[in-house]
C-alpha positions in Angstrom: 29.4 188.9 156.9 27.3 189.3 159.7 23.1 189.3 159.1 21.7 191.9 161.0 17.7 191.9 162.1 17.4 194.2 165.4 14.2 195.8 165.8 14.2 199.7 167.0 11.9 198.0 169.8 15.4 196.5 171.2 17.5 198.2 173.9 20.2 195.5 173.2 21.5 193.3 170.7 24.3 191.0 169.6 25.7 189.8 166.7 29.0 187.8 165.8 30.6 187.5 162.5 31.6 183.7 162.4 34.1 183.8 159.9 36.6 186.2 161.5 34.9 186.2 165.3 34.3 189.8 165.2 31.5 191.3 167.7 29.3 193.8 167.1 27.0 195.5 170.0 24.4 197.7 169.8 22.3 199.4 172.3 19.3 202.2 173.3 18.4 203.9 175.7 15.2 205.5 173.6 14.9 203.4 170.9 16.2 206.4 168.1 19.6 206.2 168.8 21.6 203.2 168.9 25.2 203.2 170.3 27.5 200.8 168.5 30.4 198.9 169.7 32.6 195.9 167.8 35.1 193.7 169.1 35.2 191.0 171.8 33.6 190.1 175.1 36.5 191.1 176.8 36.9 194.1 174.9 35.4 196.7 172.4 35.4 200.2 171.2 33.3 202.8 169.8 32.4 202.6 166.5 29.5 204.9 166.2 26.1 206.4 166.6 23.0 205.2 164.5 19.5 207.3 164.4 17.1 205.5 163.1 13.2 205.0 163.1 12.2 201.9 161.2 13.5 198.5 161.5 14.8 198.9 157.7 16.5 201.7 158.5 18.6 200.6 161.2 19.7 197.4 160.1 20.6 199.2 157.0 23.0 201.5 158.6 24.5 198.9 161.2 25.5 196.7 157.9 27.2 200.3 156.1 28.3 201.3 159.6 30.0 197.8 159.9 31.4 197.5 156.5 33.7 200.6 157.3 35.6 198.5 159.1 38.8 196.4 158.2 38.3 193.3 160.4 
């Protein structure tokens, strides 16, 4: 399970699932909506777009957006 706590003041973030070594990458251009990738350094796709405007908000929807996902 992978804790997520990005601010909407953050035009990049990180994350890493340590049990299966999963990647998750998210990133702004505005701050509102948040592009989100998932799988390695070497390579990742698309997973989705998130629009949010609080800090609550988005981390909600990164951890629904991410549990869609069979790792």
């Amino acid at each position: 399970m992978i804790h997520f706590d990005m601010a909407i003041s953050d035009n990049f973030a990180r994350f890493t699932d340590d049990q299966s070594g999963l990647m998750v990458f998210v990133d702004s251009f505005d701050n509102h909506q948040f592009e989100v990738r998932v799988g390695s350094l070497n390579q990742s796709r698309p997973l989705g777009t998130i629009t949010a405007e609080t800090d609550q908000e988005l981390n909600q929807a990164l951890a629904a957006l991410i549990a869609t996902i069979d790792k």
